[in-house]
ZAMARGU-4260 file (C-alpha; in steps of 0.2 Angstrom, whole numbers, plus 5000, padded with zeros to 4 digits):
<rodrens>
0) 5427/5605/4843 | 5435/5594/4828 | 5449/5610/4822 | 5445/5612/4804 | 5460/5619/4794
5) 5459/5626/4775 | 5472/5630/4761 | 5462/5639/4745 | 5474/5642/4733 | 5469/5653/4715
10) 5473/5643/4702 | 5482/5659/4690 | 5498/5651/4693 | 5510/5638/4700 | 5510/5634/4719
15) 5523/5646/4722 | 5536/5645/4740 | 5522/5656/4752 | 5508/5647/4747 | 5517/5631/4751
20) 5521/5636/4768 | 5505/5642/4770 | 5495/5625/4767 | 5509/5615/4778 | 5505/5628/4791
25) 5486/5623/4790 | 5491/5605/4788 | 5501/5602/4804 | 5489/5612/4816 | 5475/5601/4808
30) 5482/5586/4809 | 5496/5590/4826 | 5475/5588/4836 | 5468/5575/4824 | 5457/5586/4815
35) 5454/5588/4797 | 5463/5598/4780 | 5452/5606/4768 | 5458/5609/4750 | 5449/5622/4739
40) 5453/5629/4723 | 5444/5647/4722 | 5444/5647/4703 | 5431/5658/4703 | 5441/5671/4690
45) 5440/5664/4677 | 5448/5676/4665 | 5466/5671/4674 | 5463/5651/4680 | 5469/5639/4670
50) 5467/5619/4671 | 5484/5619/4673 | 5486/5629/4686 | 5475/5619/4697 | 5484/5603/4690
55) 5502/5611/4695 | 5493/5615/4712 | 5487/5596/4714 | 5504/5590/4709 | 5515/5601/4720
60) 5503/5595/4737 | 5505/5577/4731 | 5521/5580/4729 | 5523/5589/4748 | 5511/5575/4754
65) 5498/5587/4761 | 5484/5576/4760 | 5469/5584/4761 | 5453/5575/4768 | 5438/5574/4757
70) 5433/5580/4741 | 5443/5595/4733 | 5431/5607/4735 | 5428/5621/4720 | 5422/5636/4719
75) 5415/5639/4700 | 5404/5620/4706 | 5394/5631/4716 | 5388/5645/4710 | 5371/5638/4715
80) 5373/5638/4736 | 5383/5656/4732 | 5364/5661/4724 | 5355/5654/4739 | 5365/5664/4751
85) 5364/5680/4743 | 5344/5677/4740 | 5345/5676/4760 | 5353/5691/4763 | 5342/5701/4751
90) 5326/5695/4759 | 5334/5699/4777 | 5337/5716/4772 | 5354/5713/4775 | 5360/5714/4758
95) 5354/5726/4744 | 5354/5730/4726 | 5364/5745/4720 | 5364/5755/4704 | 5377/5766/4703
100) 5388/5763/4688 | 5407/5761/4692 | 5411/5780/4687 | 5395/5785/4701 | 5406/5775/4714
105) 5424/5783/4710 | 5415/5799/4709 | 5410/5795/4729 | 5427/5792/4733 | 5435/5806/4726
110) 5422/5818/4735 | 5427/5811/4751 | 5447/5812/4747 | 5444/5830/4743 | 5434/5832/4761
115) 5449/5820/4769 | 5438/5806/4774 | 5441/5787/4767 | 5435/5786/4749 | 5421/5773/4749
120) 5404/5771/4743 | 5391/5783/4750 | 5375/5771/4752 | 5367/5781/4740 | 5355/5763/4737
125) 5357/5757/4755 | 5338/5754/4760 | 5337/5764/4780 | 5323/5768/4789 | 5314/5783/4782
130) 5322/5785/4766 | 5315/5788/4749 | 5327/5777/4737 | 5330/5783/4718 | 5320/5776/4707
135) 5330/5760/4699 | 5335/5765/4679 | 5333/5756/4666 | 5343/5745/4657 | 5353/5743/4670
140) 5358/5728/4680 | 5363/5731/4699 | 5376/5725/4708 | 5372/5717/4726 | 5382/5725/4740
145) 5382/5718/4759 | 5374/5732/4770 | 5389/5732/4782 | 5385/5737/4801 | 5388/5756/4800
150) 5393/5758/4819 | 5402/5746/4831 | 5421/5736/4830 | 5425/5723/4821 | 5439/5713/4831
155) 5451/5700/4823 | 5457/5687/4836 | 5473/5685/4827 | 5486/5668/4835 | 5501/5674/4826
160) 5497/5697/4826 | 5487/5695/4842 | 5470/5705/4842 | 5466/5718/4827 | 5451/5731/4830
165) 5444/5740/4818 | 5429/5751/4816 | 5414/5747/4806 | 5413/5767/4799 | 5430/5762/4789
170) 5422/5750/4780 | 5414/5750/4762 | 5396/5741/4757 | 5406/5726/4749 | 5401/5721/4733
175) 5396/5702/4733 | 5389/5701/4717 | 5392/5708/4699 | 5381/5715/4689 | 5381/5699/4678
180) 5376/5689/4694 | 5396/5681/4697 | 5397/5680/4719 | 5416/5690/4722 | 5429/5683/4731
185) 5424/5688/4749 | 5407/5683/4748 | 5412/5666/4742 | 5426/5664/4753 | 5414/5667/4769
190) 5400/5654/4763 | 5413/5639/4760 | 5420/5643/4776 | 5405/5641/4786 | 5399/5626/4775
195) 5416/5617/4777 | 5415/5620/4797 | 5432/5630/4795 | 5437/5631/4813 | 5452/5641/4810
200) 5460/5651/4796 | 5480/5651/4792 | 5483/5662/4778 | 5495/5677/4772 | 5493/5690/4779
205) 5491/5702/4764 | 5472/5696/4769 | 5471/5707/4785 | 5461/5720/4776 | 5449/5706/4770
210) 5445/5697/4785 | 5432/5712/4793 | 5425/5713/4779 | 5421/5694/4778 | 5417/5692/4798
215) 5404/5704/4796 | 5395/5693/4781 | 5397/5679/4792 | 5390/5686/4806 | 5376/5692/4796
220) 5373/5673/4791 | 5377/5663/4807 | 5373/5678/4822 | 5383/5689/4835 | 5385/5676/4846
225) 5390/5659/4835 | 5409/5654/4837 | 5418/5665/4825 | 5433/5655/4816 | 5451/5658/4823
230) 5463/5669/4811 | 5481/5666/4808 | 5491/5680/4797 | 5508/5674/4792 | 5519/5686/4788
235) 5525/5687/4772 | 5543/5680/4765 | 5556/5693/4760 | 5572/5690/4749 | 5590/5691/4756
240) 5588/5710/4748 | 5572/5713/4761 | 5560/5716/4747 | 5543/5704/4743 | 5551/5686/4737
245) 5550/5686/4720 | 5556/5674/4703 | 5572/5681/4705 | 5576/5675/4723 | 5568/5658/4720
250) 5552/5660/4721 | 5549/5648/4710 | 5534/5635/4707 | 5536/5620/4719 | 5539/5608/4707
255) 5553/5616/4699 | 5562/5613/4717 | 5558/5594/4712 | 5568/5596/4696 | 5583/5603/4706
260) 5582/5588/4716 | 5577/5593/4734 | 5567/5581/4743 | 5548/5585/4750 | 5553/5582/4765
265) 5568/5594/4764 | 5555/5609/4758 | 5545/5606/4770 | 5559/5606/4785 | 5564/5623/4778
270) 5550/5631/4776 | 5542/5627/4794 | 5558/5636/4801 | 5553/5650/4787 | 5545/5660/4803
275) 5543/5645/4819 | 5557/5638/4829 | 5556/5625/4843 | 5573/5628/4851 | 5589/5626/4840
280) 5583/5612/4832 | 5586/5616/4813 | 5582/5596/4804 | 5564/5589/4807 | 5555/5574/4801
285) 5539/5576/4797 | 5532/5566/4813 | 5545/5579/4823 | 5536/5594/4814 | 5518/5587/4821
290) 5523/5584/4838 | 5533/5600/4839 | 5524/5613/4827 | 5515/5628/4838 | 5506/5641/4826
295) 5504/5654/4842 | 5523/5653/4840 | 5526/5659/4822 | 5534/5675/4821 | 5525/5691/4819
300) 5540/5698/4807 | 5545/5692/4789 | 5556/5680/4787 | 5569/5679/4773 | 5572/5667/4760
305) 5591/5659/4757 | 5594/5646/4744 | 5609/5640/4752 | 5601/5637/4768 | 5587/5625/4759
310) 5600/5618/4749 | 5611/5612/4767 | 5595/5608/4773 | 5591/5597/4759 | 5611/5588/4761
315) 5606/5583/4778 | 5590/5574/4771 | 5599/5565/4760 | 5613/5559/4774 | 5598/5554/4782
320) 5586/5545/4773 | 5585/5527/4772 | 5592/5522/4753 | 5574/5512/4751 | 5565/5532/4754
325) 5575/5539/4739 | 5570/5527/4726 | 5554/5534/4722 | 5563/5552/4717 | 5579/5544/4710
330) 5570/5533/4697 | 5561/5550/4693 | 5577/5559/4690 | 5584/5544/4681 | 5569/5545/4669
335) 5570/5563/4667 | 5588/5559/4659 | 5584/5543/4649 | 5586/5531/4660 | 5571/5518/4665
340) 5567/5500/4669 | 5580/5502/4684 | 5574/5487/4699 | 5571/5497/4717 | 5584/5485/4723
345) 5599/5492/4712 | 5589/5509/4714 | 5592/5508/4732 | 5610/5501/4732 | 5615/5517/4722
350) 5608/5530/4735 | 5616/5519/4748 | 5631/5523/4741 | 5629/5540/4733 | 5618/5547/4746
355) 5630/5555/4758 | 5641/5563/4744 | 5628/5570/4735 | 5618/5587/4738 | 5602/5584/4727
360) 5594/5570/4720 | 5596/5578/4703 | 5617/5576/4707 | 5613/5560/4714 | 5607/5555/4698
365) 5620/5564/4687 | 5632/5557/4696 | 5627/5540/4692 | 5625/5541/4674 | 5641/5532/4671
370) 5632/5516/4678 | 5620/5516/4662 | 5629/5522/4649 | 5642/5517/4640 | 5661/5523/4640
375) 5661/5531/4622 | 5675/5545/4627 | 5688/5548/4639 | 5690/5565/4644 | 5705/5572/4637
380) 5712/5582/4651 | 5711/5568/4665 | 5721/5555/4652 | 5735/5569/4648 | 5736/5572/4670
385) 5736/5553/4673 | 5738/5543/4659 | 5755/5535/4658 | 5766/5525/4648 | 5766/5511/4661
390) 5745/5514/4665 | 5741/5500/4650 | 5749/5488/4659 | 5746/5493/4679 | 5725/5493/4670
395) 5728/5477/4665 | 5735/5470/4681 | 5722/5475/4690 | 5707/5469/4676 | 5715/5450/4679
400) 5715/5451/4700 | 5698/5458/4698 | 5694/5442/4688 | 5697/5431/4699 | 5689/5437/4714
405) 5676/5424/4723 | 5663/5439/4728 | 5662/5456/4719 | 5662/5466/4735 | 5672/5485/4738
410) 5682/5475/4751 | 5687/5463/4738 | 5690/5476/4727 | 5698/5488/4736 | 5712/5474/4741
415) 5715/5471/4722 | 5719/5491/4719 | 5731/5490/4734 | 5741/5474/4729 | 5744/5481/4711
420) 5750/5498/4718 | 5761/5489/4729 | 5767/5475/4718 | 5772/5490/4707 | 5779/5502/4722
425) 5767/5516/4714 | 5756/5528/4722 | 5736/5522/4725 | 5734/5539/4714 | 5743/5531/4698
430) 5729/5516/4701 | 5715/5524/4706 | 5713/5537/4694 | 5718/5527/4676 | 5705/5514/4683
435) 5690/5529/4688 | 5694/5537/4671 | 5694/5520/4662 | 5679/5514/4668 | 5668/5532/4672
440) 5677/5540/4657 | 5683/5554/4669 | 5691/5558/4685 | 5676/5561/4698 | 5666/5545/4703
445) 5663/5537/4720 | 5679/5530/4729 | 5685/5518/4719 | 5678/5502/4727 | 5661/5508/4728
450) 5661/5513/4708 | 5667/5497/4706 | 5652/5487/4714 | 5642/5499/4708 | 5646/5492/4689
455) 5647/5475/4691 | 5658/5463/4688 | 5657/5459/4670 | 5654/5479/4666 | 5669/5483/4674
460) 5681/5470/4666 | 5673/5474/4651 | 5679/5493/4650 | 5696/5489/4658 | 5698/5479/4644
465) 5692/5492/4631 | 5704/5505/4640 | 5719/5495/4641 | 5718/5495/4622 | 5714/5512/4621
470) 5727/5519/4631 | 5740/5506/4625 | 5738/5517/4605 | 5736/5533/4614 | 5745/5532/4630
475) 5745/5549/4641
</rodrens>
């Protein structure tokens, strides 16, 4: 059997922390045996889906690289096989129309609260052997409901809660049509996952209560005996306070975590250890996560969100990654701030260098401003701290050994700093940081060689120059 994993995400919002854990979950027990990833939108309510909702869902799993397999599959495209399926039923006597208004139904429910049984719907239309049915009214369109088995079990072979039983007599006549002919949720649900071969379903489990209710359609549609899919229910995701995750604790759309600066590959290291361990192994790769990942091993409890966590995990990416893998998201950061037309070559020589001090991308980038723009100021309270009568001078030593370097390397460089400081019998300090301020336009940069190479030659002697002068008026 070819396993056949799905992620349906409702397009009423952005692809939020859970959600995303949930689709890498499908993804990796797909792909860890070769088998295939589904994507489908359920945009079937209409009322709350949005286009850009399902664009801010196709843009996060780009982003995460979950590639699905296939055409993305949506639900409002087929309204027609939902039609077919339920005409089925009906002529199998295993669906049936219903009358009672809404107000009928909660009526029915409140009689059986008031006698202590569960509030459902009483079958008043439910065709049975030997019953006289009202007489339909007019002007009034039926909903169809799915005639659910009224005795037996229905058992939930669960790899992540173990096996769930619950009895038939617990359950309602589903609704799987409105009166204006729209299929619900868990009708449709259950036809695209039998059309799409769906061989095992990971999912949240605030879906346990569904999934009786949608094995019985599906055994009404493929028999007793055909191979029922596998259910995973992951537990949810709980902030550091142990309530539901929410905006406040970072639950977040995905992309935002882009705009922080966090690597894919970072997210989705974190949030596989969100619930799954393999030993004490804390950093995975992506090819790691495939080999490794186990969905009979997730966890049965919540687990608990913490930023700082994600943001340690992410620090460790970076340190990591080869400079040539974090082009792609550095030029994108760049942009964001104004800066484009930057060669992959130059992109990758300044994650080389800014990668292992950095703890985003997003920092990565900040911190690499300096590079494109021009020194316009110099902040006041680095040129009062090191600033000096004699820096116009020791500044101007160093711009004329730095011009007459052969190579412009940090080793070159570096040697240049030293010999002024010791020709001078002055601190490294009283260099370094007149040179990092004259040529950044404050005191926080990469060490001073690497900011240096990272300029250029003619960039750097060009705001030495500019600073001799400006410090020579206004020394510190």
């Amino acid at each position: 059997m070819t396993i056949t994993t799905r992620f349906a995400p409702s397009p009423t919002g952005y692809l939020h922390i859970g959600g995303a854990r949930t689709a890498l979950y499908s993804w990796l027990h797909a792909k860890a045996s070769g088998g295939r990833f589904v994507l489908r939108i359920e945009d079937t309510d209409r009322e709350r889906s949005t286009d850009e909702a399902v664009q801010a869902i196709l843009d996060a799993m780009e982003w995460l690289d979950l590639e699905h397999d296939g055409e993305i599959y949506y639900q409002t495209k087929r309204f027609d096989r939902y039609a077919e399926v339920i005409d089925w039923l009906l002529a199998e006597g295993k669906a049936y129309r219903c009358y009672s208004t809404a107000e009928e139904v909660e009526a029915m429910r409140e009689a059986a609260r008031a006698k202590g049984e569960k509030p459902k719907y009483d079958g008043t239309w439910r065709p049975m052997p030997g019953k006289t049915l009202p007489e339909p009214p007019e002007g009034v369109d039926p909903v169809i409901r799915f005639a659910t088995p009224l005795d037996g079990e229905t058992v939930i072979h669960d790899m992540v809660k173990g096996d769930i039983t619950i009895s038939n007599t617990e359950l309602d006549d589903l609704v799987i049509a409105r009166a204006d002919g729209t299929p619900t949720y868990n009708f449709c649900v259950v036809v695209d996952d039998m059309d799409m071969a769906i061989s095992h379903i990971i999912r949240g489990d605030d879906h346990v209560n569904n999934t009786p209710r949608q094995i019985n359609i599906l055994k009404a549609l493929i028999g007793d005996f055909a191979e029922l899919p596998v259910y995973a229910h992951v537990p949810m995701i709980l902030g550091a306070d142990g309530k539901r995750l929410s905006k406040r604790h970072g639950a977040v759309g995905v992309m935002r975590y882009r705009e922080e600066g966090y690597l894919p590959g970072a997210l989705l290291n974190y949030l596989v250890r969100l619930g799954w361990a393999h030993g004490d192994q804390e950093i995975f790769t992506r090819e790691q996560m495939l080999e490794h990942f186990d969905i009979e091993h997730v966890q049965g409890g919540a687990s608990t969100f913490d930023p700082d966590k994600l943001l340690w995990v992410n620090q460790e990416h970076l340190k990591m990654a080869a400079p040539e893998d974090l082009v792609g998201e550095l030029r994108w950061h760049l942009a964001r701030l104004g800066i484009e037309d930057v060669d992959d070559t130059r992109l990758a020589e300044i994650a080389a260098i800014q990668k292992g001090r950095c703890k985003t991308v997003l920092e990565m980038a900040e911190q690499t401003l300096f590079v494109f723009q021009p020194v316009t100021e110099y902040e006041p309270k680095a040129v009062k701290k090191h600033v000096k009568a004699a820096t116009p001078d020791l500044l101007a030593q160093v711009r004329d050994g730095l011009a007459k370097l052969d190579e412009w390397t940090g080793e070159a460089a570096s040697a240049v700093v030293k010999q002024v400081s010791a020709d001078n019998e002055v601190g490294m300090g009283k260099v370094a940081q007149p040179i990092r301020i004259a040529v950044t336009g404050g005191p926080v940069s990469p060490s001073i060689d690497d900011t240096l190479v990272l300029l250029g030659r003619d960039e750097t002697l060009a705001r030495l120059d500019a600073a001799v002068a400006a410090f020579a008026s206004e020394p510190g």
